[in-house]
C-alpha positions in Angstrom: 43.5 -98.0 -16.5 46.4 -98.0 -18.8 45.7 -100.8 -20.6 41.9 -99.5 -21.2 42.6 -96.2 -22.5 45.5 -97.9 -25.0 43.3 -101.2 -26.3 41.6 -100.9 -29.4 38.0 -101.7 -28.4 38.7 -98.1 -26.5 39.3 -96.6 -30.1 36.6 -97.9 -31.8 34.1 -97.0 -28.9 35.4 -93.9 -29.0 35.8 -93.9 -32.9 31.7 -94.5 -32.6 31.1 -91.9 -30.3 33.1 -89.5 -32.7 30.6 -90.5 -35.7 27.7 -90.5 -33.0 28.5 -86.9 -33.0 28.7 -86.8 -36.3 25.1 -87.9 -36.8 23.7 -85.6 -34.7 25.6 -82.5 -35.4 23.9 -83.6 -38.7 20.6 -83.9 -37.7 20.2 -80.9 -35.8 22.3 -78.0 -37.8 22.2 -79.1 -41.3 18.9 -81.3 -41.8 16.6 -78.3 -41.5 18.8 -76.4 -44.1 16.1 -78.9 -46.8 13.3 -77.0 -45.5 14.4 -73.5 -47.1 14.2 -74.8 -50.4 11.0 -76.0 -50.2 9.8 -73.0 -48.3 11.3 -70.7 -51.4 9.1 -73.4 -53.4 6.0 -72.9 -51.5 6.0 -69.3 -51.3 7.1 -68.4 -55.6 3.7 -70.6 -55.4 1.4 -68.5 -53.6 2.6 -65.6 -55.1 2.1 -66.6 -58.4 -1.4 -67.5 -56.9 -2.0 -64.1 -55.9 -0.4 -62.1 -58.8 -3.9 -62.2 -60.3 -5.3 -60.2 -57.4 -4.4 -56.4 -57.8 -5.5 -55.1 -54.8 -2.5 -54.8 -52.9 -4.3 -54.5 -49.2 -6.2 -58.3 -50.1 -3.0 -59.3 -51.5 -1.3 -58.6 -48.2 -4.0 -60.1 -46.4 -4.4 -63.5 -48.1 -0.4 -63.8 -47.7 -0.5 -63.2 -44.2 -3.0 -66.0 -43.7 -1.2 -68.5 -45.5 2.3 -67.7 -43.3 0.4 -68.4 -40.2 -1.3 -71.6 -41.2 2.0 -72.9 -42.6 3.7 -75.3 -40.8 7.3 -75.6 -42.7 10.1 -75.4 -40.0 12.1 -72.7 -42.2 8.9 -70.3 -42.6 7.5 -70.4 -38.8 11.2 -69.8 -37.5 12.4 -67.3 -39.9 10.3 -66.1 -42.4 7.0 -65.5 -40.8 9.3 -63.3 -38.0 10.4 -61.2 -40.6 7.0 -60.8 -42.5 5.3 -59.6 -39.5 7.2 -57.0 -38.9 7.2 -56.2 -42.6 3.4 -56.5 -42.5 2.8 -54.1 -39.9 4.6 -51.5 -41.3 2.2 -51.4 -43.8 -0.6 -51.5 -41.9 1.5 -48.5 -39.8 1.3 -46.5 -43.6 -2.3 -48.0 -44.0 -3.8 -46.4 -40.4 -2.1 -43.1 -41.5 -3.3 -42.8 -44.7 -0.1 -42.9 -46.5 -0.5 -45.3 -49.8 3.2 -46.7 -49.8 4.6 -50.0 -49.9 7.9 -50.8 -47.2 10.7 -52.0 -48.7 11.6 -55.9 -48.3 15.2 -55.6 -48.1 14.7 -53.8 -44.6 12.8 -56.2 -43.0 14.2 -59.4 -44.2 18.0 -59.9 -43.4 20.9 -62.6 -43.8 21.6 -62.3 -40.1 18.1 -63.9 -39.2 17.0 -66.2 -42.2 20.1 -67.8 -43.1 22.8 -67.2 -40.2 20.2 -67.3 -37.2 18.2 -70.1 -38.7 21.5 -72.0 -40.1 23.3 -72.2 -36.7 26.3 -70.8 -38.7 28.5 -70.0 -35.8 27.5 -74.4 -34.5 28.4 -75.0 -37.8 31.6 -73.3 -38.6 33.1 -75.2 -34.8 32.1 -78.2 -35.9 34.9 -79.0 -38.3 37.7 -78.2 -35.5 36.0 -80.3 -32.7 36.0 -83.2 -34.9 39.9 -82.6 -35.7 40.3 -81.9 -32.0 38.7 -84.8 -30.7 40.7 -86.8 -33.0 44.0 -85.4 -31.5 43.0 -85.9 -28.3 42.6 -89.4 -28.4 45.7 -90.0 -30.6 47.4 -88.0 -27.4 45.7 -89.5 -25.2 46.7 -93.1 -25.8 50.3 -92.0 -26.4 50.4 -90.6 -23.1 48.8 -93.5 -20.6 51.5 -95.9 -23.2 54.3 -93.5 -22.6 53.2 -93.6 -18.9 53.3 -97.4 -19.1 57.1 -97.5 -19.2 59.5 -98.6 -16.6 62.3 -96.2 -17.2 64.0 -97.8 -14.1 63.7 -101.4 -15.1 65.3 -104.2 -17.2 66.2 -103.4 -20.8 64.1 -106.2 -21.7 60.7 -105.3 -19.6 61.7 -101.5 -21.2 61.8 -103.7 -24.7 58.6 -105.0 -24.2 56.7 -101.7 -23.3 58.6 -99.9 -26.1 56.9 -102.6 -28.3 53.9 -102.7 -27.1 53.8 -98.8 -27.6 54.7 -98.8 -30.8 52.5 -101.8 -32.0 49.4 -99.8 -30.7 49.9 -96.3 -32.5 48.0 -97.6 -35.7 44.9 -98.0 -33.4 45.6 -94.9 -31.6 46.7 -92.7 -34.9 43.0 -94.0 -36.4 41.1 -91.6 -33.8 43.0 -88.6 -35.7 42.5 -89.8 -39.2 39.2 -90.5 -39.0 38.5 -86.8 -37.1 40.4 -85.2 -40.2 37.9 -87.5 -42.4 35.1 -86.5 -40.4 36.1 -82.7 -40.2 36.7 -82.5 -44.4 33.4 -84.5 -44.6 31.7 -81.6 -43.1 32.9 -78.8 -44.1 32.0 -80.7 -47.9 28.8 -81.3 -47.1 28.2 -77.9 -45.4 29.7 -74.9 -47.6 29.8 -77.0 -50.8 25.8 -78.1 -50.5 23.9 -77.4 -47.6 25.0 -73.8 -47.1 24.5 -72.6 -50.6 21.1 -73.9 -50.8 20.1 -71.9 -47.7 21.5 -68.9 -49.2 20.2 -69.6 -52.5 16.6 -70.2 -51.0 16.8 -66.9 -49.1 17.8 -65.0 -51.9 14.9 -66.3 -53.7 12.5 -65.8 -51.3 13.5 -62.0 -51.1 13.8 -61.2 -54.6 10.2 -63.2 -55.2 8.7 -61.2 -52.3 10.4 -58.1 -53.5 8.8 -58.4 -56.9 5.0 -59.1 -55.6 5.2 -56.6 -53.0 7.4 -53.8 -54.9 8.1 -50.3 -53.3 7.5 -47.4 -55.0 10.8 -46.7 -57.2 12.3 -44.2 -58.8 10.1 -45.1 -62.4 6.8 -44.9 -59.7 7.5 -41.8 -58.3 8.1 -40.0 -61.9 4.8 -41.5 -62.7 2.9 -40.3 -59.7 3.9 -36.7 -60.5 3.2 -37.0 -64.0 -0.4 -38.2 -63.1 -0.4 -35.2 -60.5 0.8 -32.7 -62.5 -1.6 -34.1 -65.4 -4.4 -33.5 -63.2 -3.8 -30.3 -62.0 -3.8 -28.9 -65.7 -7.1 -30.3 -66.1 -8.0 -28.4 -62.8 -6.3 -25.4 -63.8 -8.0 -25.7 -67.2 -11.5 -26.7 -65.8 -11.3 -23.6 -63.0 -10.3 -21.3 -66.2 -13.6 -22.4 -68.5 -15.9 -22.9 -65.8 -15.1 -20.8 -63.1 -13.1 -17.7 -64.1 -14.0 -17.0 -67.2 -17.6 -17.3 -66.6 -17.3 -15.3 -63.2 -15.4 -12.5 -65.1 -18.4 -12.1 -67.5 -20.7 -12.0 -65.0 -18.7 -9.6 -62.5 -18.4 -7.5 -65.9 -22.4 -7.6 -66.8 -23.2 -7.2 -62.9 -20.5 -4.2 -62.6 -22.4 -2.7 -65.7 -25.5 -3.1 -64.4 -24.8 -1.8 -60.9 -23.1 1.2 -62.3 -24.8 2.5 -65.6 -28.3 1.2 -65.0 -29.4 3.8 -61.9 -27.9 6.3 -63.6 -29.9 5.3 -67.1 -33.2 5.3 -64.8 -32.5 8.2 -63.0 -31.7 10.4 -66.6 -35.1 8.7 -67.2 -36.7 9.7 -64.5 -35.6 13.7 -65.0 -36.8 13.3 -68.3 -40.2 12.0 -67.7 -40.4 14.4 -65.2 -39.3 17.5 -67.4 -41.7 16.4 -70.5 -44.6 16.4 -67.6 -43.6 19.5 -66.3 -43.2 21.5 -69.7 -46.8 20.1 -71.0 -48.0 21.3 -67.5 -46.5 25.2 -67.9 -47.4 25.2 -71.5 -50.8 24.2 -71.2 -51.3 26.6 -68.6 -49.3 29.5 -70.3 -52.0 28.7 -73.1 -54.7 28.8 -70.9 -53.4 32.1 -69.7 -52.7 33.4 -72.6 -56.4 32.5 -74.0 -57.8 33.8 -71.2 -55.9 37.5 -71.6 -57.1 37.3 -75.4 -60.5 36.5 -75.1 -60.6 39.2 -71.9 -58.7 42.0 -74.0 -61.2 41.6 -77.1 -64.3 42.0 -74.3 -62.9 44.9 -73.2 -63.4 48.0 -75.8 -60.6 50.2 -74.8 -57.4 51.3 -77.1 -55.4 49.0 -75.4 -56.6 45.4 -76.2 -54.1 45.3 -79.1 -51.1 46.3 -77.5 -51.5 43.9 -74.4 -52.3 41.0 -77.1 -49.1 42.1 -79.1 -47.0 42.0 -75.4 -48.6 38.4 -74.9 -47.9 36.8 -78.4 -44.4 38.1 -78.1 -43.6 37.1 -74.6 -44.9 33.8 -75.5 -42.7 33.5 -78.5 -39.7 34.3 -76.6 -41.1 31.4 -74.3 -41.1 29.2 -76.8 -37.6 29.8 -78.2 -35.8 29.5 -74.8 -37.8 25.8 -74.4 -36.2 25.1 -77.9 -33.1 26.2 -77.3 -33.2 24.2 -73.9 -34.4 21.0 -75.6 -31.6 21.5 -78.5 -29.0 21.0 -75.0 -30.9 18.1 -74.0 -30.7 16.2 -77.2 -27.1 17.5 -77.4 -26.3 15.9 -73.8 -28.1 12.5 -75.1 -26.4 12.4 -78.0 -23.0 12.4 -76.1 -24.1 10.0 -73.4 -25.5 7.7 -76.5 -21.6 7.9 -78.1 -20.2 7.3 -74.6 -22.6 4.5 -74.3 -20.8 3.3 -77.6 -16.8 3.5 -77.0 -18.2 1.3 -73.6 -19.6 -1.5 -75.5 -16.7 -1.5 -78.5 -14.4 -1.5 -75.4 -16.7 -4.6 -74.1 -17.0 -6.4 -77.2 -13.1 -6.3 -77.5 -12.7 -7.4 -73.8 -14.8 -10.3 -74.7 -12.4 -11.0 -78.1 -9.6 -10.7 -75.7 -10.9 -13.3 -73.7 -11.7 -15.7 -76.1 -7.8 -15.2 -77.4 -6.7 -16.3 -73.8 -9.0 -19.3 -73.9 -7.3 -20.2 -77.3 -4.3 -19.9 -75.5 -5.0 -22.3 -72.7 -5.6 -24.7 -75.2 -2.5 -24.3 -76.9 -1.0 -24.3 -73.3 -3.0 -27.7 -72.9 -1.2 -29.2 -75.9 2.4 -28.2 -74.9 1.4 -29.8 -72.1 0.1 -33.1 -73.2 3.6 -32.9 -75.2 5.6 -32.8 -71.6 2.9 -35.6 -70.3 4.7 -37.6 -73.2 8.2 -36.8 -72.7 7.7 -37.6 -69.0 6.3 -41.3 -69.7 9.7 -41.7 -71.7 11.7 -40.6 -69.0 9.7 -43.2 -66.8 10.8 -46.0 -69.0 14.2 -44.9 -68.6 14.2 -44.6 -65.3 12.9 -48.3 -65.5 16.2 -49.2 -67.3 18.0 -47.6 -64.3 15.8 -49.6 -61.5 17.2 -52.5 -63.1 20.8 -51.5 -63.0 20.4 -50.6 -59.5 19.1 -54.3 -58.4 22.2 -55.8 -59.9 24.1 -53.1 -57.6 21.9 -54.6 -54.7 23.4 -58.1 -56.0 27.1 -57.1 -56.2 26.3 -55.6 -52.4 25.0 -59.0 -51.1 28.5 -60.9 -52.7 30.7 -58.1 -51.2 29.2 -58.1 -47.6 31.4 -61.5 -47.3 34.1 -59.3 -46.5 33.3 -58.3 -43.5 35.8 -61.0 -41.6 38.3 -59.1 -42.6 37.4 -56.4 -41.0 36.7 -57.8 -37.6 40.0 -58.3 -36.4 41.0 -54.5 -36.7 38.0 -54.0 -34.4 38.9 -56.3 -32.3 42.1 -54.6 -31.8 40.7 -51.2 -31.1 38.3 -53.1 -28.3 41.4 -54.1 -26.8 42.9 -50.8 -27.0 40.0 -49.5 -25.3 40.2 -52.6 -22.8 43.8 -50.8 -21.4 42.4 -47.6 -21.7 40.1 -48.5 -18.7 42.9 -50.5 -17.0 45.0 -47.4 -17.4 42.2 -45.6 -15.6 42.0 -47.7 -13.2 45.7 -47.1 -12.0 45.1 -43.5 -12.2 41.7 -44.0 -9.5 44.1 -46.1 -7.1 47.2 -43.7 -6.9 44.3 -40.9 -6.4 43.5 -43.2 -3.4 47.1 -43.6 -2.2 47.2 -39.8 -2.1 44.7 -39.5 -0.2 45.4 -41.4 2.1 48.7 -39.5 2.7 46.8 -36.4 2.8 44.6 -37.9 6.1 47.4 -39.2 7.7 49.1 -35.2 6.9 46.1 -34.3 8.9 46.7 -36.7 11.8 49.8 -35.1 12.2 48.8 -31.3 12.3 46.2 -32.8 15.2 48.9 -34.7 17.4 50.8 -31.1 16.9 47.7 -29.3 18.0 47.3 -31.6 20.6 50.8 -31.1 21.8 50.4 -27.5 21.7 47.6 -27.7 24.2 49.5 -29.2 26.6 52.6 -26.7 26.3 49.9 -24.0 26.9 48.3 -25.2 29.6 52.3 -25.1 31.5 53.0 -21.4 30.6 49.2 -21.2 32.4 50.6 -23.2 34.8 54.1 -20.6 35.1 52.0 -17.8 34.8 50.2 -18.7 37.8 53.8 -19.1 39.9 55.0 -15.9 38.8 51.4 -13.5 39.1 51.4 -15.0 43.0 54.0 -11.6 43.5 52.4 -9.3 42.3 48.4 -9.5 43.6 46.6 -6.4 41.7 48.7 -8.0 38.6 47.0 -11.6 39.7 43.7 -10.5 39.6 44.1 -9.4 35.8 45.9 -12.1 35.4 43.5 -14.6 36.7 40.7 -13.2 34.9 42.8 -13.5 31.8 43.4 -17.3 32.9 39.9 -18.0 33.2 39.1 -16.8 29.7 41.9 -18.8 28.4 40.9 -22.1 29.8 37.7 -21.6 28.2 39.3 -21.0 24.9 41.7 -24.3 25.7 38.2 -26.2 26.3 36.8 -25.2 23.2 39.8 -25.6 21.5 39.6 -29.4 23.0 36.3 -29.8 21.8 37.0 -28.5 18.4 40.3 -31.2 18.5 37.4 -33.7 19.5 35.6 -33.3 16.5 38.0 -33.1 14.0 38.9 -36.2 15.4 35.4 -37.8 15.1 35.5 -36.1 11.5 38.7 -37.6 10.7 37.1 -41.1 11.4 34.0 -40.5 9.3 36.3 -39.6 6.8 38.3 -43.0 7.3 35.0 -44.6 7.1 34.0 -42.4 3.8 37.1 -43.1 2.1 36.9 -46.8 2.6 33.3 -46.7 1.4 34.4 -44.4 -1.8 37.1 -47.5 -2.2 34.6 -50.6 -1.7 32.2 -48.5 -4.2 35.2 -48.2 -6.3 36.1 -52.3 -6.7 32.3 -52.6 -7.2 32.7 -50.3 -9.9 35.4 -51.5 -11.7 34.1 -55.1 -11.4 30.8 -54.0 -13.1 32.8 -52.5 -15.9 35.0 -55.3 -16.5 31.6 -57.0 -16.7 29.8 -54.3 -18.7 33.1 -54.2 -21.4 32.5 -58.2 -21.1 29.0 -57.6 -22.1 30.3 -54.6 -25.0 32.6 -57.3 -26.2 30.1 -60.2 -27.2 27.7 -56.9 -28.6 30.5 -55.7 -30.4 31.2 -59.1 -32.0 27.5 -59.4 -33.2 26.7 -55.9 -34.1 29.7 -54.7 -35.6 29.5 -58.0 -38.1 26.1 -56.3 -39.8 27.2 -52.7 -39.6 30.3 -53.0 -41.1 29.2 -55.0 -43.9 26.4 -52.4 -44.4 28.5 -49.6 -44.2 31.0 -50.4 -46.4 28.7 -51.7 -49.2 25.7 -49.2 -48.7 28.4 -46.6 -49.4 29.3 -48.3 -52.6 25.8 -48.8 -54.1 24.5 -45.4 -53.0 27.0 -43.3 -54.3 26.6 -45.1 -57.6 22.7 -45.4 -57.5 22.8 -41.6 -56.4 24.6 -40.5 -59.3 22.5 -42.5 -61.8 19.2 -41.1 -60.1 20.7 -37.5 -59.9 21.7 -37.4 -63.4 18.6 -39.0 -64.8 16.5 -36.4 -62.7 18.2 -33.7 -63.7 17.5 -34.3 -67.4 14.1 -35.1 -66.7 13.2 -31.9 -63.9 15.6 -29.5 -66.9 13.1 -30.5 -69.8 10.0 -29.9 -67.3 11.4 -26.5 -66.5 11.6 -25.7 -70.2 8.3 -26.7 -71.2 7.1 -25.3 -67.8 8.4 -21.8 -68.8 6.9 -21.9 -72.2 3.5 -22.4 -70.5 4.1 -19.9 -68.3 4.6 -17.2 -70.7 2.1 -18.0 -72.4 -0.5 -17.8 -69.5 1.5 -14.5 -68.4 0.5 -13.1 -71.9 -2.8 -13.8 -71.5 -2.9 -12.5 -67.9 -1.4 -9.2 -69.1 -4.1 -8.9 -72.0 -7.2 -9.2 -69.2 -5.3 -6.9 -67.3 -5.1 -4.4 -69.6 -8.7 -4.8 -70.4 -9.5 -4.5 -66.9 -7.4 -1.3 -66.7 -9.8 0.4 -69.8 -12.6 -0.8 -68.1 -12.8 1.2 -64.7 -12.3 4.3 -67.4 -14.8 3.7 -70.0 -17.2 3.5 -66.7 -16.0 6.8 -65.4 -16.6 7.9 -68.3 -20.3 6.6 -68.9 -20.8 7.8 -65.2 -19.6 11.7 -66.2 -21.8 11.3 -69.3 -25.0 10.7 -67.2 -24.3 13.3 -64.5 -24.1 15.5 -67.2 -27.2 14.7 -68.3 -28.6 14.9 -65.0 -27.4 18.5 -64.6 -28.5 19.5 -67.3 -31.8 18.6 -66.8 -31.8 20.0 -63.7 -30.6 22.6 -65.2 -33.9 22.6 -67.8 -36.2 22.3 -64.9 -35.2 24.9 -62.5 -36.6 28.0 -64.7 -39.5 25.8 -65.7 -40.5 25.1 -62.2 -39.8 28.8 -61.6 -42.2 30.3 -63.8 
């Protein structure tokens, strides 16, 4: 056995086995690292294939069909994982009607496309085993040779093994020298070629999908509400020309109508009915009064003169009361005719007014159009910005690499933690020692009940001796013994079952200390499990944390100061507008507040006019 495990065929098998390792370690952890870079290859392909199409749902389409009929290594085990869940996030937006775009850097992560897919954890061991390995068969030959020697023996036989020990450590020391070669060969190979490419490809492959598929920025945003707000003042200015303006006109022509034209018909009406009714009475008082005359002159008495002189002059004092009524009429028409007048000058500069406000809107437009300007400026700053804040994004991906140093303080608070629990633990079992001393406490007060008992059942005993002297005395006595052996009997029963309690609490406590060790070995287990967690979880959220906080407060400032400018000049224009538009409010307000006057007004007018002609045809009708 010795003289295999120190010969040098057993180096150079082993030496083989050692490269043989090599090989595969190769093969299976950094061979597939080519694949990235031709996946990154593939993909700034078909995205400059689809960057013609400007529908963004076929865009996402087509590229989801060419992921799944891929077949590179890289894409199916990394990429296309990745995408998916990218992709139905935006079908998620899609179904709810919400036209946004996810963000790629929240889907696609180092963890998964380069650490995951890169075996980086295989990778980073590899080195050591190889330097191990070597040790242990430099160590390994030294001690069967070492075991070799005959401490006991001649010098000479002792000679000989020294020797033969020493003439073999070239072979053996080639084991470690070539697992040092081996070891620097890898880690060469790995962080100075392989590794960078991987990262270098998945970097690509994020920015380029990034850049097809872009979320909607800061610049976007501005833009959006610029487009918003420009359409809204084309509402605003379409609902003011067709809509208000025009139904102001019409509710001021119908109001007019509604108010002044029954009262127009009506005077009309009283007129027509007063001209009738005066050509009735005066045709008739002539008729009469022909009738008297022509009867007075056939009649030949003294007194046909002086009844034609009473008729002529009551008809002329007829006539002159009609006049003077008539001369009221006209008098009444003439003031509802210049009431008629102040309503439409206090129309026609309602109507002026309104046409000023209309010219104001357009000057309102303008100003407008103006802000629409200095908003598209602010969106090519804001531009400037979104390119400041992706080389933030860059100097955040080279500073998560600092996360390792990081891990061990964690570590050392998981430990912490770790005797925390132990410390716990020794807490729970002196609880347990406790009570146990309490039960046994409890056994105790029993044996001294139980010992009681039997003291009380000799005084009964006593009692009995001494009460046999005195027999009207035993009677009461006996009756009083017989009531206390049945206490002393329920008092044994009630020892009885604190006994049978006392077991079930023996039996409960050794339960509540089984279910205890269960418990602890399911923590040690679960803080087992928390440990390996920790190790992957905290390695992401750390890194996040501490650059995330970094980049956001700097992006946040740049954003907040460039929306500040922007939302202070929107204000300023915004308040100019809406004085102006106040000034034209107040001016139809004020007409509006002449107008319910001038129709009073008109209103009085014509019920003056209608009295009056009331007033007219009431002693017409009565004569």
């Amino acid at each position: 056995m010795e003289a295999i495990f120190t010969s040098p065929s057993f180096y150079i098998f082993y030496i083989g086995i050692m490269v043989v390792i090599f090989a595969l370690s190769w093969y299976r952890i950094l061979r597939p690292y080519s694949m990235s870079k031709k996946a990154a290859t593939a993909i700034n392909s078909k995205l400059l294939e689809l960057s013609q199409t400007h529908d963004m749902s076929v865009k996402f389409h087509q590229m989801n069909e060419w992921f799944e009929q891929n077949n590179n290594e890289y894409i199916q085990k990394s990429v296309f994982p990745a995408w998916q869940s990218y992709y139905e996030k935006y079908l998620f937006y899609q179904k709810k009607g919400i036209s946004y775009t996810p963000d790629v850097y929240d889907f696609f992560f180092e963890e998964s496309l380069v650490q995951s897919f890169g075996k980086r954890k295989a990778a980073d061991i590899i080195a050591g085993v190889f330097l191990s390995l070597g040790i242990v068969g430099t160590f390994l030959g030294i001690a069967f040779g070492v075991s070799g020697l005959e401490v006991g023996g001649d010098p000479e036989v002792m000679q000989a093994g020294i020797g033969v020990l020493l003439s073999g450590m070239q072979v053996k020391f080639s084991s470690s020298i070539v697992g040092i070669l081996l070891s620097l060969l890898w880690v060469s190979i790995d962080k100075v070629g392989y590794y960078p490419g991987l990262s270098q490809s998945f970097s690509k492959i994020r920015q380029d999908l990034d850049g097809a598929f872009p979320t909607q920025d800061q610049g976007t945003l501005l833009l959006s509400m610029d487009q918003r707000q420009e359409k809204q003042m084309q509402d605003f200015q379409s609902f003011f020309s067709e809509v208000l303006i025009p139904n102001m006109v019409n509710g001021l022509a119908d109001s007019i109508h509604k108010s002044i034209a029954p009262q127009m018909e009506q005077t009309q009406q009283i007129m027509s009915d007063l001209l009738q009714t005066t050509t009735v009475n005066q045709a008739q008082g002539m008729q009469q009064m022909v009738d008297t005359f022509v009867t007075q002159l056939n009649e030949l008495t003294g007194d046909h003169m002086k009844n034609l002189g009473v008729a002529l002059n009551s008809t002329i004092e007829w006539q002159q009361k009609v006049h003077t009524e008539m001369g009221a009429l006209v008098q009444s028409m003439q003031e509802s005719a210049s009431s008629q007048s102040v309503m439409v000058e206090k129309t026609t500069g309602l109507a002026e007014q309104i046409h000023s406000y209309t010219e104001k809107i357009t000057d309102y437009q303008e100003v407008l159009e103006k802000t629409v300007t200095e908003l598209n400026q602010t969106t090519e700053k804001n531009s400037q910005l979104q390119s400041v804040t992706a080389e933030l994004l860059d100097k955040m991906m080279e500073e998560r690499k600092l996360f390792n140093e990081y891990f061990e303080t964690h570590m050392i608070t998981l430990k912490n933690n770790v005797d925390n629990i132990v410390h716990q633990t020794e807490l729970q079992v002196t609880f347990q020692e406790r009570l146990e001393e309490n039960l046994q406490r409890i056994s105790t007060i029993t044996q001294s009940q139980q010992t009681l008992a039997v003291t009380m059942a000799q005084q009964a005993d006593l009692n009995k001796k001494s009460n046999q002297e005195l027999e009207v005395i035993f009677d009461k006595f006996t009756y009083n013994n017989s009531e206390f052996v049945h206490i002393q009997d329920d008092l044994t029963s009630i020892i009885k079952i604190i006994q049978q309690e006392r077991k079930e609490l023996d039996d409960i406590s050794s339960k509540v200390q089984s279910t205890l060790t269960d418990q602890l070995h399911d923590m040690d287990q679960r803080v087992e499990q928390l440990r390996v967690i920790w190790g992957s979880a905290s390695d992401s959220m750390a890194k996040t944390n501490k650059h995330l906080e970094t980049s956001m407060n700097q992006f946040t400032d740049d954003m907040h100061r460039g929306l500040q400018n922007t939302f202070t000049q929107f204000d300023q224009e915004l308040t100019k507008s809406v004085q102006h538009l106040a000034s034209g409010v107040d001016a139809i307000q004020e007409g509006i507040v002449d107008l319910p006057d001038a129709i009073q007004a008109l209103k009085q007018a014509v019920g003056e006019i209608n009295r009056q002609s009331k007033r007219i045809l009431s002693p017409v009708t009565s004569e």
